[in-house]
N, C-alpha and C positions, 0 to 999 in steps of 0.2 A: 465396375465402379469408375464414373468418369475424371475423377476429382483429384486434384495434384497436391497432394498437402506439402510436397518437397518445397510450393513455391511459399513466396513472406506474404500474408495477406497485406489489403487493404488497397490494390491494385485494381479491383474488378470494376466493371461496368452496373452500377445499380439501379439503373433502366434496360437494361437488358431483358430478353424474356428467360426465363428460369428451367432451364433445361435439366431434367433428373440426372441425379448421379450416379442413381441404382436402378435395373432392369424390375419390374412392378413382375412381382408371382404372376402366375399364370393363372385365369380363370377356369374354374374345372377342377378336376382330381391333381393333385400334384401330390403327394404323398406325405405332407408334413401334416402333424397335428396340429389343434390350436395353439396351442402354450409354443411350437415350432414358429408358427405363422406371426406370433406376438412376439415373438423375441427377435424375427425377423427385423419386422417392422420397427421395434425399437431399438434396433441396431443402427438401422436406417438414418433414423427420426434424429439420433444425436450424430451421426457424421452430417447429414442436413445441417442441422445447429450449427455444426463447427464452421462451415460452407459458410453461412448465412452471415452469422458475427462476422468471419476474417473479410467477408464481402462489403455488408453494411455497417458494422457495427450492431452490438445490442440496442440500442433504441431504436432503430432503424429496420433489424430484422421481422419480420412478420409472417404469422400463424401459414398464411398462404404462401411465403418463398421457404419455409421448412418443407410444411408437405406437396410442394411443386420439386425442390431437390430430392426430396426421401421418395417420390414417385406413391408416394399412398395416401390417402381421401382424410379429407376433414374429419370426416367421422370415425375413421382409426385414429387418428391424432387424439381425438376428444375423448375416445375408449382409454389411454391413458395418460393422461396432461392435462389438467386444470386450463393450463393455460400456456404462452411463450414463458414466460418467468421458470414456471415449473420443470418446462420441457427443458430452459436452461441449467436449470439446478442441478437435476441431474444428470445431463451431460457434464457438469462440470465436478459431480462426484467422481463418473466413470474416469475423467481424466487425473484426477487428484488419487484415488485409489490407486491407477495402473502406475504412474510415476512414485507412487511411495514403494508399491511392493517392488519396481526397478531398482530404484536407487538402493533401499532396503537389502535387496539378491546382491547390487555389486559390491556391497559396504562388505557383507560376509563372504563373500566367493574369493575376493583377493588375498593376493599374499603380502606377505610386508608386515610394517608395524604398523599401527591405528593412523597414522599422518598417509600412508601407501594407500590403506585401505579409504579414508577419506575422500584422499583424490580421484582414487576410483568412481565412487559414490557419484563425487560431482562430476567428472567423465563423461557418465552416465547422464543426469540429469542434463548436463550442456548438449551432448547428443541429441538428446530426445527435444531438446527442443530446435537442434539445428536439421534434426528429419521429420519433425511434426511441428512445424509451426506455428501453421493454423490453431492447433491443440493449445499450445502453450500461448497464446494470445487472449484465446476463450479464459482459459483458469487463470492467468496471472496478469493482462491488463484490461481485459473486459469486464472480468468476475466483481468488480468496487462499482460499476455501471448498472449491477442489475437492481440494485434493492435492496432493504437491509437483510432479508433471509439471502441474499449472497454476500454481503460483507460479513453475518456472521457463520456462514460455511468457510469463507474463505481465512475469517481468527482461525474455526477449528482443524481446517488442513493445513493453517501453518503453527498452529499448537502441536500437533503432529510433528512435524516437522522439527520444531525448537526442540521437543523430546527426545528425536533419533541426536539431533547436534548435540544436547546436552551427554546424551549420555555416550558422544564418542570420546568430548573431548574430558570427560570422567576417566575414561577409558587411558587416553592419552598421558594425563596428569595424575601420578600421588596425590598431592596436594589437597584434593578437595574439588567440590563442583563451582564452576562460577554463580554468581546470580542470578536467578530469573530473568528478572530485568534487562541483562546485562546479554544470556542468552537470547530473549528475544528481540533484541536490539541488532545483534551481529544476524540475526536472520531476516531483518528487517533491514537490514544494507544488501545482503545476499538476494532478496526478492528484489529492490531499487536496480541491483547492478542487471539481474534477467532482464526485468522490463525494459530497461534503456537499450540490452540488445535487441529484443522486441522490436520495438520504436524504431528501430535504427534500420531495421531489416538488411541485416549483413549477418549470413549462415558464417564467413568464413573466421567471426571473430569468435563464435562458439567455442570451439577447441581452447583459445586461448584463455577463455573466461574461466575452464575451470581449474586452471593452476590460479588464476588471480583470486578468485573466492576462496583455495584453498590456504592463500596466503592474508586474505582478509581475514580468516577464523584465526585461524591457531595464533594471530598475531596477539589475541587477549587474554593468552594461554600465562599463568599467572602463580609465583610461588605462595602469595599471598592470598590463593582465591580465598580459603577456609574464611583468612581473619576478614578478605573483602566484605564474604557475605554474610559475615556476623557481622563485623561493624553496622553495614551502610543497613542491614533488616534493623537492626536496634533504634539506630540515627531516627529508619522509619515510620518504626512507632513511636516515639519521641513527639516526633516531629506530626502524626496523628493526634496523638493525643494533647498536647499543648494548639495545635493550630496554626501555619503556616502564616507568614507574615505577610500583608497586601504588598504589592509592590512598591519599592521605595518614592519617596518622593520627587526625586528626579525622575525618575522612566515615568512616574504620571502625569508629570509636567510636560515630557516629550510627548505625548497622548494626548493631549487637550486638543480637542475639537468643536467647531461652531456648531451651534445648535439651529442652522438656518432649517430652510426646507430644504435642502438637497442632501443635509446630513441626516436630518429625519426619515427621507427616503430612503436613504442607504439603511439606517440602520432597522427599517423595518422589513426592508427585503430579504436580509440575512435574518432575521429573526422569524420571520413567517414560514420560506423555507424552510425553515428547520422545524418549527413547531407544526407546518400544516403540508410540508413535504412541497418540497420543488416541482412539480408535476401540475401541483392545484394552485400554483401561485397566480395572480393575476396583474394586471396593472389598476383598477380602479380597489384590489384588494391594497394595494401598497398604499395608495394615494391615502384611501380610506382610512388606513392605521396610523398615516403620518401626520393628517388633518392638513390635508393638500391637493386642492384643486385637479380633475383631470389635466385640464388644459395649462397647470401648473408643471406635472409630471412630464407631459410631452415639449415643455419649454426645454427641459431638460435633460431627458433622455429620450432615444429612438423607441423604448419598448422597455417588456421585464426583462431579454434577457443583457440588453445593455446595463440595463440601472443592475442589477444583481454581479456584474461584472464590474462596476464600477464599485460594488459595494464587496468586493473580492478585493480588490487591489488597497481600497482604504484600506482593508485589515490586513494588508499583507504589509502595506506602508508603519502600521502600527508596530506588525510583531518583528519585521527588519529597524522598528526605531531602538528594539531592545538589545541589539546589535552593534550599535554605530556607539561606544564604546570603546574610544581611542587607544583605552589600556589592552584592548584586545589584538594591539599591534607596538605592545612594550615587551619589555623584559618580565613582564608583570601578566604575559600570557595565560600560563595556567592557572592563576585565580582568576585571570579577568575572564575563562571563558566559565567557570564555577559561578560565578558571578550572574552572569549573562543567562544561563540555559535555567539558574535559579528563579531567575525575576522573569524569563519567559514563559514556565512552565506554571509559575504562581499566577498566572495573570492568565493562562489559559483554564488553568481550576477555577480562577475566579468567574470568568466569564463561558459560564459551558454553551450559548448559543455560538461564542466565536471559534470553540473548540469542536463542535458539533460542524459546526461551516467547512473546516479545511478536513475531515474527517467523516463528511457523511454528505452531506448538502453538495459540495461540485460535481458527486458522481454520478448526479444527475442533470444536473445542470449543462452537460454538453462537453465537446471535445476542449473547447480555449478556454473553458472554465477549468476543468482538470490540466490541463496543458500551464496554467496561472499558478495553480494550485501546487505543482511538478517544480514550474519554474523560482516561485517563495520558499520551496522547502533547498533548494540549491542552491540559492541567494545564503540567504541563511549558513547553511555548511559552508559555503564561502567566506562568511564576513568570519565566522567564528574558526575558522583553521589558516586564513589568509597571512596573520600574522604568528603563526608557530617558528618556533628558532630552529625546527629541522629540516628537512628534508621529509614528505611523506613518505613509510616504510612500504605501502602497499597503492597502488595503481587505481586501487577498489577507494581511498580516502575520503573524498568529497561526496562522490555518491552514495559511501557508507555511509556516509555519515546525515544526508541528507535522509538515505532510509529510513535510518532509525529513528530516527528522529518522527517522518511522517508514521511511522509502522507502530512506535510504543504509543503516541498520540490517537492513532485510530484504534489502536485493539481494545484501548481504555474506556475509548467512547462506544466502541458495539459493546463491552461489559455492561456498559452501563456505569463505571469508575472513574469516566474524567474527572469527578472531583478527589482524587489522590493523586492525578498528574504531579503536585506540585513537590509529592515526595522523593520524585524519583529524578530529580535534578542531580544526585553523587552519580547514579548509576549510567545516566548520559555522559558526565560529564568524562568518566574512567573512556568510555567509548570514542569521545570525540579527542581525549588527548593521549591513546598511545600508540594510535599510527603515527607518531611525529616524536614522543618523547621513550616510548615505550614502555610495556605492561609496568614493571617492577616500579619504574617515577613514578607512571602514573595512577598505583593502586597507594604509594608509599602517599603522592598529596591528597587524594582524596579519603583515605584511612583518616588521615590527622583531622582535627577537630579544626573548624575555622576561627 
């Protein structure tokens, strides 16, 4: 096998010619049976994959630089793969599989108490991504690139995942289990903090990543879980069943926009995307829906995917206006960010095309769109921790907190539940304010009744 997986993808030459990575069986007798010779080959097929992604990226890879690296014919490829998507799919189980039953071996194999045996776990998990790289690129920043059947394999291997962390830090704590929510939140900072090593492609910060994620968990670890997650489950039936309040009249008023033609194009760009999929959008489809000239469209943007980039940043301008919230850098911190994550999370249930947009729509729409997409959800974490009266307790804060944020957002909308985002405003809010005040403040203000 020719293929260096030690090295950080996205380095390679994608004009190159496509040299295999595997020696191709030998024609004639070689002694393997069929079901030998398939399994061969699809051993192949998904280190190909992996090859391909860290090379091109997913949208860029294709049918013929898989089976030009895996060294075997169209026609074995088609004997099992639908298609690239598929062939990705399941490379991307194979990956999510091995690394659960990993981590899963070091959680039980170590000694210590459950915080010992944690660190090990993540150890593990930081390892494997600082000696397989390539691997952990495909599953954890390429897998939101492939399609919705990969954004909802990728909910369900990190529903997975939220279940092993629940039930360590169960484990950990008398007390009682945290929230849902609250659990898939801190795993949703935990996935944000890999990918930025990812992206970074520096193997040497692995090691240290997994004391800081270890210190990102247990930092929610809480005397109060039992009553947390009775309260805020109660608050959210309540809060179901009477009906969430539209957003106040000041944040709608920070929202007011012109209704020219060039907000019409924007706003039909995100909207079509999402109802007719990024892929099939066009520019005389926009133009068409917004009742606006070709030659009107071209005054004003280069193309679709400029105008759908412009219509990225309005909405990111919108959901940072719900932010710029002066009390968010008072004394008056921790309501003013209960406040904030309230009125932004109501306004993303309100509007599910804009919630579907930062949750489903960029993952297609290309590298600066998601790169946009990355960059709004850390703005955000920014504006809403920048005025805390402590000191962050964990290293992991802002991009936690960015996580979770994008992760409870997305997993709602591959459910198919973006519209109950707007309940789950206490359970952000416990997340984003006790790396700074810590668990016990901040389960005791969001407990209390506003």
């Amino acid at each position: 096998m020719a293929s260096t997986e030690s090295s950080w993808p996205g380095g390679g030459d994608r004009k190159a010619a496509v040299t295999p990575l595997y020696r191709r069986l030998p024609h004639g007798p070689h002694h393997l049976g069929a079901d030998a010779v398939t399994r061969n080959q699809r051993g192949r097929m998904h280190g190909a994959m992996i090859e391909a992604v860290a090379t091109s990226g997913y949208e860029r890879t294709s049918v013929k630089q898989v089976v030009g690296l895996a060294g075997v014919s169209r026609r074995a490829f088609y004997e099992q793969f639908a298609n690239k998507q598929e062939c990705f799919l399941v490379t991307f189980d194979v990956i999510a599989a091995r690394g659960a039953r990993r981590v899963s071996a070091a959680y039980r194999t170590a000694g210590g108490d459950v915080p010992q045996r944690m660190h090990a776990a993540f150890g593990e998990l930081t390892q494997a991504i600082s000696a397989n790289p390539k691997s952990a690129h495909l599953a954890i920043v390429e897998a939101p690139k492939a399609g919705a059947p990969a954004l909802l394999r990728l909910r369900r291997a990190s529903a997975h995942f939220e279940q092993m962390l629940s039930g360590c830090l169960q484990q950990a704590s008398p007390t009682g289990p945290l929230p849902g929510p609250v659990i898939r939140a801190i795993a949703g900072g935990l996935h944000s903090a890999m990918s930025r090593c990812l992206l970074e492609g520096s193997a040497e910060t692995a090691p240290q990543l997994a004391e800081e994620m270890l210190q990102w968990t247990l930092l929610f670890q809480t005397p109060a879980a039992k009553l947390l997650a009775e309260r805020l489950a109660e608050r959210a039936r309540r809060a179901l069943a009477q009906g969430r309040k539209p957003p106040t009249a000041a944040a709608a008023m920070r929202l007011q926009t012109a209704g020219d033609d060039r907000q019409r194009l924007l706003e039909q760009a995100l909207e079509l995307a999402v109802l007719d999929g990024y892929r099939e959008l066009s520019v005389p489809q926009i133009a068409d829906a917004a009742g606006v000239p070709i030659a009107g469209f071209f005054e004003l943007f280069d193309g679709r995917d400029d105008c759908f980039l412009a219509a990225l940043d309005m909405l990111g301008t919108r959901l940072i206006a719900f932010a710029s919230d002066e009390r968010l850098r008072s004394e008056d911190w921790p309501h003013a960010v209960r406040r904030t994550i309230g009125e932004l999370l109501g306004y993303l249930a309100a509007h599910p095309i804009y919630a579907r947009t930062i949750a489903e729509s960029v993952y297609a729409a290309g590298p600066e769109a998601i790169e946009r997409n990355a960059a709004l959800a850390r703005a955000l974490a920014t504006r809403l921790t920048e005025g805390a009266p402590e000191q962050a307790r964990s290293a992991l804060a802002v991009q936690g907190v960015a996580g979770a944020l994008s992760h409870t957002v997305r997993c709602h909308v591959a459910s198919g539940q973006f519209q109950l985002l707007s309940v789950l405003s206490d359970y952000l809010t416990y997340i984003v304010l006790t790396p700074f005040i810590g668990s016990e403040q901040a389960a005791e203000l969001v407990i209390a009744d506003s």
